[in-house]
N, C-alpha and C positions, 0 to 999 in steps of 0.2 A: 653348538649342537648341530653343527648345517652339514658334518662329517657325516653322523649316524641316520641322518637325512639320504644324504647320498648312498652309502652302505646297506640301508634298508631297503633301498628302490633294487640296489643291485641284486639283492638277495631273492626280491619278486619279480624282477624279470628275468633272470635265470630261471628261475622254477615255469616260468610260460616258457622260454626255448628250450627247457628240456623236455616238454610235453613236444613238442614238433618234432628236436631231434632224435626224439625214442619213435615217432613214427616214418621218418624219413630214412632214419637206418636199417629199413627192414624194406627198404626199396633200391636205396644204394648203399654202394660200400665206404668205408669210413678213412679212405684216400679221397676218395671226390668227394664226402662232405666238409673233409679237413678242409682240403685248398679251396674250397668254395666258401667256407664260414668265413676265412680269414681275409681273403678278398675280398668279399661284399661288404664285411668291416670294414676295411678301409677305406675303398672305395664310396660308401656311405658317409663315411667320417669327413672326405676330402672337402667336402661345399661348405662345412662350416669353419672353414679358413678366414671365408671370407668377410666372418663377423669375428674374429679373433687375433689379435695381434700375432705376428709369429716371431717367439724369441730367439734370441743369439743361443745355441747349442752349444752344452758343457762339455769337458773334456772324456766325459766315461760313457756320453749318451750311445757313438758309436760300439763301442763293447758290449754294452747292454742289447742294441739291436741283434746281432750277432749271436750273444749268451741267449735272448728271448727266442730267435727264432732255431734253433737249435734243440732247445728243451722243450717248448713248447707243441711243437711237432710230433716229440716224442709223445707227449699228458696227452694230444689230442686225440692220435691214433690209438695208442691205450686206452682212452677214455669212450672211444666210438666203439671200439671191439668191446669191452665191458658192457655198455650197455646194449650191443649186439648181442652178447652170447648170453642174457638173463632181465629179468624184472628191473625198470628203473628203479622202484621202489627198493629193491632187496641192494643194488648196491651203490644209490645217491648218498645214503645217511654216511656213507664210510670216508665222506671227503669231510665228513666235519671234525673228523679228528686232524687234519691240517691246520687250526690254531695250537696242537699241542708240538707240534714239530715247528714252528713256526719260532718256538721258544728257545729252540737251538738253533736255530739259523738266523733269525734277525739281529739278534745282540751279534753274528761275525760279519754278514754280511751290510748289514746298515745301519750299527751300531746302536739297537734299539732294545732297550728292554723294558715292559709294562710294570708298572709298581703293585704291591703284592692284592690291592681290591682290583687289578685289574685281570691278573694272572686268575686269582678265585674266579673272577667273572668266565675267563675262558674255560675251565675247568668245570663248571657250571652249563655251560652250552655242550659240552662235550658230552659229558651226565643225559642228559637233555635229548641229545641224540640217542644215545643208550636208549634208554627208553620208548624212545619213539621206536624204535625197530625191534624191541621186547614184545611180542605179542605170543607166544607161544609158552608159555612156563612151563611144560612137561617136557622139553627140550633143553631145557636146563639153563643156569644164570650168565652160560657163558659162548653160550650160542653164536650171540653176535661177533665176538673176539677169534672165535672158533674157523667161523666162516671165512676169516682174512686167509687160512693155511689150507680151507679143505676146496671151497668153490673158485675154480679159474676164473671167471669175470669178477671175484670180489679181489682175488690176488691183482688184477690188471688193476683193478680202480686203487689199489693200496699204492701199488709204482705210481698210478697217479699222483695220490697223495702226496708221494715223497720227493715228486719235480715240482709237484708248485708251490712246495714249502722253500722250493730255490727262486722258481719265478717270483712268487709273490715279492719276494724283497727285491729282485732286477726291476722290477714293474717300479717300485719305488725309485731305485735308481735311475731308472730312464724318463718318469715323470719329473723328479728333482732337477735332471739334465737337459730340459724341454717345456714341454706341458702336458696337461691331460689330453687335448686335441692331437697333438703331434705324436706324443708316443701309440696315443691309440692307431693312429694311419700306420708308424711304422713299426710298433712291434707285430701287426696285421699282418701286413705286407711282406717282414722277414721269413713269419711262417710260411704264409703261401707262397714264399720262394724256395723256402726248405723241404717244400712238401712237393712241389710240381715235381722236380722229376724220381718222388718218389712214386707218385700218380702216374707217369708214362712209363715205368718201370711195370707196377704191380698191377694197374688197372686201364692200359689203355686203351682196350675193345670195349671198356662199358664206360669212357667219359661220353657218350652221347647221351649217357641216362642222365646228363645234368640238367637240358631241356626240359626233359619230361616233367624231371619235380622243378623246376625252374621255379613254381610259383612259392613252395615249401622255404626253398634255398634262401630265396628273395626275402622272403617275410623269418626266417631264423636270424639271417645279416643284420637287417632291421632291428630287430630287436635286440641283438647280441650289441651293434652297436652301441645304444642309449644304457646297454647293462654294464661296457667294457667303460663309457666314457662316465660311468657315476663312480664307477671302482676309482677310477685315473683321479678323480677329483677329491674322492673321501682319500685317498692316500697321498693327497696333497696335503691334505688339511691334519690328518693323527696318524698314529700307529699303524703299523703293517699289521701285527696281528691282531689288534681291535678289529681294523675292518674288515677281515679277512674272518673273526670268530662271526662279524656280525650278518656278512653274506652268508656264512653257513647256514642262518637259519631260513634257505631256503628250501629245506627240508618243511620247516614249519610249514611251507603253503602247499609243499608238494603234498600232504596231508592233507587240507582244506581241498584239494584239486580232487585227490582220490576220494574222498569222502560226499563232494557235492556233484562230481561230472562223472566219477567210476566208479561209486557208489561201494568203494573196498571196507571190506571187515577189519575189525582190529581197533577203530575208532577212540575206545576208551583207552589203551595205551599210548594209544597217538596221540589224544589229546594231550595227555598227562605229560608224554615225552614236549611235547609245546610247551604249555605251559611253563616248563624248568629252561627250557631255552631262553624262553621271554625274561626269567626272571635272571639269567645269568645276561642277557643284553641287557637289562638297567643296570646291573651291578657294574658292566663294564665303562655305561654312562657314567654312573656317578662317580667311576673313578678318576674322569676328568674332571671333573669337578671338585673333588677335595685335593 
């Protein structure tokens, strides 16, 4: 159970860096939050080397550095203009349909497929999301699905979606070929080498804004770290798409955030949409168990 441990943690500290990263992108542009997220990750990550053995590196680990920092670049920058150009709220919930593509890509990429209580369980989180972001009923039952074709930041977060249903299983592969410590340093690091001179390209009269929010940057890294390095370890331990349905449900707290700290409407949907998440992440528990 030490997976769904790690999985859970990751899913609550993403829901806190993305309450930073929704306020810090309305100060800088989402070239200098990328190379700076991915940097301070690693760079964070480096000191705990020195309480960790460091393995002999597999044959694909290189490839995978490459593959990550390549696509990842791309989710980031998409994923920073998304929640630039609209409400975290209106388009977080739409990364949780990433355990359902996840279903097509893990069985080619790493040869994984969930047995059928665990598949219901993602299926179930997925529902779960639906709901949490139902709050409008005179809008209609298909609002939310609607939204992926009509609003440009829900379209960016979808392309999201559809790189880190590739990441996610590299992430595997490079953890398998390494460890959670090391891939996190360098799948980090690949980015922010992929992304610099996208940065002196497209934004090099405002890298002095990095300073300014320096303290924001600093304390997202931080936390991005301890979120990237509980993923790297729950995907040591099981399934790509278990852990990957089960961070989704950081949707669930981003609810509890809007409700206790931004006092948002809608509550009884969003409760409800929780509640069905929580029950498709025990479902996905018990799957390893029977």
């Amino acid at each position: 159970m030490s997976w769904f441990l790690f999985a859970i943690s990751t899913a609550f500290l993403e829901s806190v860096r993305d309450i930073f990263n929704k306020k810090t992108i309305s100060r800088i542009d989402e070239y200098l939050i990328t190379f700076s997220l991915n940097l301070l990750t690693a760079l964070f990550s480096l000191p705990l080397l020195l309480f960790n053995d460091i393995p002999s590196l597999g044959n694909n680990f290189w490839y995978a550095v490459i593959v990550i920092g390549f696509f990842n670049t791309i989710a980031f920058l998409l994923f920073f203009k998304a929640i630039r150009a609209s409400d975290l709220s209106l388009v977080a919930p739409i990364t949780t349909f990433s355990p359902l593509l996840l279903l097509i890509t893990s069985p080619f990429i790493v040869g994984e497929f969930p047995n059928p209580i665990g598949i219901l369980g993602i299926f179930i989180i997925v529902i779960g999301a639906y709901v949490l972001k139902f709050q409008d009923k005179s809008r209609g039952y298909l609002v939310p699905f609607k939204s992926l074709f009509k609003e440009t930041a829900s379209r960016l977060m979808f392309l999201v979606v559809l790189v880190w249903s590739i990441t996610a299983n590299v992430d595997k592969i490079g953890v398998q070929n390494s460890s959670p410590i090391i891939w996190t340093i360098a799948g980090h690091l690949s980015v922010a080498v992929f992304s610099l001179p996208i940065l002196f390209l497209k934004s090099k009269p405002n890298i002095q804004n990095i300073t300014s929010n320096g303290r924001n940057l600093i304390l997202i890294g931080l936390i991005n770290t301890f979120a990237i390095l509980c993923q790297m370890t729950a995907l040591k331990l099981t399934l790509v798409s278990y852990v990957i349905a089960v961070k989704r449900t950081s949707a669930l707290f981003n609810v509890l955030w809007g409700w206790l700290i931004f006092k948002e409407l809608g509550i009884k949907e969003r409760i409800a949409g929780s509640i069905i998440m929580i029950i498709g992440v025990v479902v996905i528990t018990l799957s390893k168990i029977s």
